[in-house]
MMTF fields as JSON, N, C-alpha, C and O atoms, coordinates in Angstrom:
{
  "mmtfVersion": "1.0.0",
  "mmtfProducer": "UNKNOWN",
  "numBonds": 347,
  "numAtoms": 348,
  "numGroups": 87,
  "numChains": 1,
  "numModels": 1,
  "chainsPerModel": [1],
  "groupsPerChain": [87],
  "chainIdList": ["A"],
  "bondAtomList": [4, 2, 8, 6, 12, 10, 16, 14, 20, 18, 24, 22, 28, 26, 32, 30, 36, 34, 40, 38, 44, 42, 48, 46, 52, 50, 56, 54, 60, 58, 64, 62, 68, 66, 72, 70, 76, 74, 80, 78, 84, 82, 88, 86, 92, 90, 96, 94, 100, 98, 104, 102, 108, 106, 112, 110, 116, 114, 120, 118, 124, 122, 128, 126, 132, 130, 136, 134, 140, 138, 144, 142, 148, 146, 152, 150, 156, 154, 160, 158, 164, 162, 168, 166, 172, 170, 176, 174, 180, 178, 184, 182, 188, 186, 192, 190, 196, 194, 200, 198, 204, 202, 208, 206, 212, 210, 216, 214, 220, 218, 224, 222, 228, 226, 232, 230, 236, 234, 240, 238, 244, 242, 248, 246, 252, 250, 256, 254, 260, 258, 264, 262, 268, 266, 272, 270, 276, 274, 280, 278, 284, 282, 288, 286, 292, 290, 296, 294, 300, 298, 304, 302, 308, 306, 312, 310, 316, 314, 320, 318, 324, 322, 328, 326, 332, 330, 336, 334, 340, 338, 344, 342],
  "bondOrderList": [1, 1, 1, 1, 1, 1, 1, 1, 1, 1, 1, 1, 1, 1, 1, 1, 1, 1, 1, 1, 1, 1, 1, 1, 1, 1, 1, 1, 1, 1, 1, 1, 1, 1, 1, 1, 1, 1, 1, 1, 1, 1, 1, 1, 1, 1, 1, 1, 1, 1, 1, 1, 1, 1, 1, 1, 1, 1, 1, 1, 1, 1, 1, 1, 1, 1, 1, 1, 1, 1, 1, 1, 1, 1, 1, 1, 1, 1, 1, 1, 1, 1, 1, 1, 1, 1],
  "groupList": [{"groupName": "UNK", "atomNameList": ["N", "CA", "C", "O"], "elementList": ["N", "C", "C", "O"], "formalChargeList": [0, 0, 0, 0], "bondAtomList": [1, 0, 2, 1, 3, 2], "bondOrderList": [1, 1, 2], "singleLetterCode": "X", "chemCompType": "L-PEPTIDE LINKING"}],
  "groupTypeList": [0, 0, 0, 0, 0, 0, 0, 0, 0, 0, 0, 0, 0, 0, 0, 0, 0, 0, 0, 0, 0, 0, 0, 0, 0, 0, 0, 0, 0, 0, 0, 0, 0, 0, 0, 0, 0, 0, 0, 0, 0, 0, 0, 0, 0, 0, 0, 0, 0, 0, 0, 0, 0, 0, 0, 0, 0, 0, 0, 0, 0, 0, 0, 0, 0, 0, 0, 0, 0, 0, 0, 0, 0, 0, 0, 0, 0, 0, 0, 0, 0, 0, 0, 0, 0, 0, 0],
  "groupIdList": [1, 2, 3, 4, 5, 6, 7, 8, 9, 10, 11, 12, 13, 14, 15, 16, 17, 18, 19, 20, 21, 22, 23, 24, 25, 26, 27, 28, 29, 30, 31, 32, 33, 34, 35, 36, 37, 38, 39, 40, 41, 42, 43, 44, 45, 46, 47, 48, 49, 50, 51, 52, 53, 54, 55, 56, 57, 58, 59, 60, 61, 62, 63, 64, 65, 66, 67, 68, 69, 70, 71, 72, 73, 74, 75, 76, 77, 78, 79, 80, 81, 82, 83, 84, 85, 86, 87],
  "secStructList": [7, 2, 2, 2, 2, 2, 2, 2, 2, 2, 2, 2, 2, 2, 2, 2, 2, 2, 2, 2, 2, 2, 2, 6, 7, 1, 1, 2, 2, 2, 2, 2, 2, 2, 2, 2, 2, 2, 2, 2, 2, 2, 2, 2, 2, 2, 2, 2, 2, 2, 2, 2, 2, 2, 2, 2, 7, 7, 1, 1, 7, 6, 6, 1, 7, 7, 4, 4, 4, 1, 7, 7, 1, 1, 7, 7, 7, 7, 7, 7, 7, 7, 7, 7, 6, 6, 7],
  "xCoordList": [6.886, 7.864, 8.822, 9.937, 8.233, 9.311, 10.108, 11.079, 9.99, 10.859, 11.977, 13.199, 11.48, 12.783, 13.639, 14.783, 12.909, 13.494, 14.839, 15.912, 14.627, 15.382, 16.182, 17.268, 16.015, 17.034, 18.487, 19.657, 17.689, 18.448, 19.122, 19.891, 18.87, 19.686, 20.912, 22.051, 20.218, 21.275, 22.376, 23.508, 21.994, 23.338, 24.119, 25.342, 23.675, 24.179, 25.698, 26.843, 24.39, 25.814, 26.854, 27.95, 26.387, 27.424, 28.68, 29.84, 28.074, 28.986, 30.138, 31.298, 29.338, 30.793, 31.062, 31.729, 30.494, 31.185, 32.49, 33.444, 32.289, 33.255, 34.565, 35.624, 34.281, 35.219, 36.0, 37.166, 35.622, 36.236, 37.418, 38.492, 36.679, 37.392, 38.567, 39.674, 38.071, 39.153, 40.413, 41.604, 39.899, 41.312, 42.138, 43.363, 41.624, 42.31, 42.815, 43.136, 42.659, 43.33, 44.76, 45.248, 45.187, 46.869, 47.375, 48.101, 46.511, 46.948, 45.838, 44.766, 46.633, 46.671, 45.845, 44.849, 45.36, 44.183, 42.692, 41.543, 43.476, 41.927, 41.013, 39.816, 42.256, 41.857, 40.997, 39.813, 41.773, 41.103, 39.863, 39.091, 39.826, 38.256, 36.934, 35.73, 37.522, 36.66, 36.166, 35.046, 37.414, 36.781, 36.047, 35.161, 36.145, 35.283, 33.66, 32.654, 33.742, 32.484, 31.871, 30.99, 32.822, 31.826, 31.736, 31.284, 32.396, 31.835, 30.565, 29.717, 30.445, 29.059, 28.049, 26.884, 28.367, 26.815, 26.862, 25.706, 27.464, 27.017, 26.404, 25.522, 26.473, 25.947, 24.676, 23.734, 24.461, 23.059, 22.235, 21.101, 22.899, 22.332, 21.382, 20.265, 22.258, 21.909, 20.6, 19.531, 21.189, 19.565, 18.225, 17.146, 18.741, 17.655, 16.933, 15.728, 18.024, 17.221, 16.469, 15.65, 16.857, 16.294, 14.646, 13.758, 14.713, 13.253, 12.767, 11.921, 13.222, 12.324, 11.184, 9.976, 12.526, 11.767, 10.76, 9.71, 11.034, 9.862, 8.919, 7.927, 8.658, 7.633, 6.946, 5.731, 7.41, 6.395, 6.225, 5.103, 6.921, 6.463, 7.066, 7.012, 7.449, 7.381, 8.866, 9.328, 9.565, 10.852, 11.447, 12.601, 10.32, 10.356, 10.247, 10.482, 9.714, 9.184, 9.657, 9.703, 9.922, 10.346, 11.336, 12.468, 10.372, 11.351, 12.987, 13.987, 12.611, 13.801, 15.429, 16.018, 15.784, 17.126, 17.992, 18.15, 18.617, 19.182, 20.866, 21.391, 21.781, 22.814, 23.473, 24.36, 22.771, 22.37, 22.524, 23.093, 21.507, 20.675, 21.531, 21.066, 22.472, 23.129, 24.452, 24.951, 24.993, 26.112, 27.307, 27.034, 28.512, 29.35, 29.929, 30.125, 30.167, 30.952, 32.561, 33.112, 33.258, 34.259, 34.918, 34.831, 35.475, 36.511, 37.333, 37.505, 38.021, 38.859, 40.047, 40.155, 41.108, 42.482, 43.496, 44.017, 43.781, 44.467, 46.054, 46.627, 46.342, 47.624, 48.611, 48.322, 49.778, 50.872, 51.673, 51.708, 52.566, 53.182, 54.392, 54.409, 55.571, 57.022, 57.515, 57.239, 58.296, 59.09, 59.942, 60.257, 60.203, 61.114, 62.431, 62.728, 63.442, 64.885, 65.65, 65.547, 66.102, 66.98, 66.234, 66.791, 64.746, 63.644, 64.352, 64.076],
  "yCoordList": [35.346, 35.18, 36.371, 36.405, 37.257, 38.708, 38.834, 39.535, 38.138, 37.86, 36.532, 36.679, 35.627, 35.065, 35.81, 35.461, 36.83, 37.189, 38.122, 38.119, 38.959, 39.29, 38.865, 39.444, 37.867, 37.186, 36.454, 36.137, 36.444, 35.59, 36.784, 36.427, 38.276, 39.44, 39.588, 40.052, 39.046, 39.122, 38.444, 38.928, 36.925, 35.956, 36.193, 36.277, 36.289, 37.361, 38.009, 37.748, 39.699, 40.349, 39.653, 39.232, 39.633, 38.64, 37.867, 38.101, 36.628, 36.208, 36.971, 36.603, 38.385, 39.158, 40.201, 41.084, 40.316, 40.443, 40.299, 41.072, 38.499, 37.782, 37.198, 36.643, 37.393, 37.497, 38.224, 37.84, 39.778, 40.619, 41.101, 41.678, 40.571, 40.622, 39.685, 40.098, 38.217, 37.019, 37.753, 37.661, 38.46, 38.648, 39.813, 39.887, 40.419, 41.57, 41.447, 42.229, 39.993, 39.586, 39.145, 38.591, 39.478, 39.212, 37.656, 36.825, 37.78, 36.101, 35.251, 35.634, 33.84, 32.665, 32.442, 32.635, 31.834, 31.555, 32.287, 31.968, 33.488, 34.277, 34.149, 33.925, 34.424, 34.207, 33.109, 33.178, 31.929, 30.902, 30.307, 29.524, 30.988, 30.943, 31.886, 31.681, 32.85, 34.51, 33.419, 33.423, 32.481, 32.584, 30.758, 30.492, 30.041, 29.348, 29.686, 29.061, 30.656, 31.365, 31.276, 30.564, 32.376, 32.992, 32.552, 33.086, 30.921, 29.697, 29.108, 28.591, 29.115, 28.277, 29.227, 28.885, 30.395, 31.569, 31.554, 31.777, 31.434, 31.327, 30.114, 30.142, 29.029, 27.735, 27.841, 27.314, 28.347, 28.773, 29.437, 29.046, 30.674, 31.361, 30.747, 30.851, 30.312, 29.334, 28.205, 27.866, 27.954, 26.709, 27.234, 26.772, 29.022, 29.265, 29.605, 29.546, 29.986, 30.661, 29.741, 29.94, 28.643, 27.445, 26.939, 26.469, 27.295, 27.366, 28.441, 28.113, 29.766, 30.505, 30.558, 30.792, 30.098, 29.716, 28.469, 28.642, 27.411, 26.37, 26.864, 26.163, 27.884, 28.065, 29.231, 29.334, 29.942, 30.418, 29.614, 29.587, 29.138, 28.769, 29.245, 28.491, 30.084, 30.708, 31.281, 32.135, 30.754, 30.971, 31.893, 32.297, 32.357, 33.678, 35.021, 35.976, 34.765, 35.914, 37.587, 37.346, 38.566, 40.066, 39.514, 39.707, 38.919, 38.828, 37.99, 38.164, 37.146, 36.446, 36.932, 37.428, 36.76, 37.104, 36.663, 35.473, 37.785, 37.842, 38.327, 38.948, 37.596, 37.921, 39.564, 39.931, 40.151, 41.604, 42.295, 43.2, 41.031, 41.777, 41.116, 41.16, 40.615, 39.65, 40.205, 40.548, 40.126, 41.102, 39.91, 38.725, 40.491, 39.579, 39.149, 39.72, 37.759, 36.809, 36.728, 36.039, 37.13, 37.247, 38.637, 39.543, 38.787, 39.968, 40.196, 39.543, 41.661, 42.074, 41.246, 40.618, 41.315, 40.16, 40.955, 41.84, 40.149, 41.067, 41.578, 41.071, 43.019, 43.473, 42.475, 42.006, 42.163, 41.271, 42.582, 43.697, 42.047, 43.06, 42.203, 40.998, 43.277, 42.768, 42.246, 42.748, 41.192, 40.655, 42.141, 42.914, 42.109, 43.365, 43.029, 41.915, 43.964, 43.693, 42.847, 43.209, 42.155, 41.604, 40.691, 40.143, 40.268, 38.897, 37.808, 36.618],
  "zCoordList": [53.73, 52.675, 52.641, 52.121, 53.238, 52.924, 53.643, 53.357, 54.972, 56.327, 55.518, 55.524, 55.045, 54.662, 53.273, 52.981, 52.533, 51.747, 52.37, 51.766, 53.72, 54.504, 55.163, 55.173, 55.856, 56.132, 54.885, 55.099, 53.732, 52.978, 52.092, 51.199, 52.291, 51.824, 53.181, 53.13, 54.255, 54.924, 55.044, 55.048, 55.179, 55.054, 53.774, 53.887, 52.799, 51.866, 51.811, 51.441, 52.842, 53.35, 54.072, 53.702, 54.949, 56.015, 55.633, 55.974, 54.636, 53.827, 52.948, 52.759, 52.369, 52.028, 52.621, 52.081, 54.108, 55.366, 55.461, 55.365, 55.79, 56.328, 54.969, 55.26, 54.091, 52.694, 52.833, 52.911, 52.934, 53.15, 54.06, 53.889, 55.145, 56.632, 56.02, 55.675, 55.946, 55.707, 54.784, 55.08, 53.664, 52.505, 53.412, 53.318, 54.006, 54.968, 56.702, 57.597, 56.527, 58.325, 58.038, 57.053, 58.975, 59.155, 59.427, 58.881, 60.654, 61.363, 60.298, 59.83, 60.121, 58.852, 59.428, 58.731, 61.208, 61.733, 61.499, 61.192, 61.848, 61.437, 60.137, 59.955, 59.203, 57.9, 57.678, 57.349, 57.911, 57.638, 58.131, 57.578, 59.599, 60.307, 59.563, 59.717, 58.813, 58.33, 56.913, 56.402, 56.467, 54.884, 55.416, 54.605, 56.066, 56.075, 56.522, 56.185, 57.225, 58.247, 56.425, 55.943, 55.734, 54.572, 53.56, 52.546, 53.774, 52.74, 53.494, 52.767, 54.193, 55.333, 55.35, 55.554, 55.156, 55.186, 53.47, 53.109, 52.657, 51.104, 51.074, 50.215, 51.64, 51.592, 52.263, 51.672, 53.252, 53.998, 53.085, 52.809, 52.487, 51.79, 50.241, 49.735, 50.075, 48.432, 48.855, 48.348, 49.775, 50.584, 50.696, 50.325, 51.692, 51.827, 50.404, 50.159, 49.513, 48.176, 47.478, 46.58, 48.02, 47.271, 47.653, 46.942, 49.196, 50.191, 49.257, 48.425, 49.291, 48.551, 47.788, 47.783, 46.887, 45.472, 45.294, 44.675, 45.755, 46.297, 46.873, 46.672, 47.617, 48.43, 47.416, 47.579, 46.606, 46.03, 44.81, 44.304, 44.422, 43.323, 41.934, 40.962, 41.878, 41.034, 40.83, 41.587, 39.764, 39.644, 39.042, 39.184, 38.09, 37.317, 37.357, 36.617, 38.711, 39.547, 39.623, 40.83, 39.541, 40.108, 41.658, 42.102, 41.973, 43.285, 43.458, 44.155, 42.524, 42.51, 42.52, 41.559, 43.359, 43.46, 42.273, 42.002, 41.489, 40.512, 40.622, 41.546, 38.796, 39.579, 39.93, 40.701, 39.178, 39.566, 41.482, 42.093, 41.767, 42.939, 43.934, 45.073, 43.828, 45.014, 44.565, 43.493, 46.451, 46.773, 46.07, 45.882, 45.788, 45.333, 46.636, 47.709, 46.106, 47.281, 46.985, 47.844, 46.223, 45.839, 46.157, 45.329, 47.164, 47.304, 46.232, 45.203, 46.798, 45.788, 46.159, 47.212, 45.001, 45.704, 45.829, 45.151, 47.468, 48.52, 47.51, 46.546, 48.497, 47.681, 48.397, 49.498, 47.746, 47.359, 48.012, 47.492, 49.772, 50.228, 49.734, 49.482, 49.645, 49.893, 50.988, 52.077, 50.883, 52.054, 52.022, 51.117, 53.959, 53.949, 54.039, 54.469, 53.637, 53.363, 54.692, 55.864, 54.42, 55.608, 56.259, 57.21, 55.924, 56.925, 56.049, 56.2]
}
């Protein structure tokens, strides 16, 4: 159980990994590949939390991932550059 509790701190990170990356890429492609990646690892993530908790049982638990204990999935929002004079 402690091995999936690890893994599921990881997809986690990852997910605001790839948030991060996404609000701070240039090319529209990239972006849009970074923030789907880190909609599909929050979706992994939430499943696995869901195995978790089924498998022990116990929903009330210390262990339970709280909204405390979980990394935010929401980046900061990107700075707003100026069009430059004369584009």
């Amino acid at each position: 159980m402690k091995d999936l509790s690890g893994k599921l701190h990881q997809l986690r990170a990852d997910a605001n990994n790839c948030a991060v990356m996404a609000m701070s890429a240039t090319d529209p492609n990239k972006r849009e590949l970074l923030k789907r990646l880190a909609d599909e690892l929050a979706i992994e993530a939430l499943e696995l939390e869901q195995v978790v908790k089924r498998q022990t049982g116990d929903l009330g638990s210390d262990e339970q991932y709280n909204a405390l204990s979980k990394p935010a999935l929401d980046p900061p929002m990107p700075i707003r550059r100026k069009p430059l004079a004369g584009s």
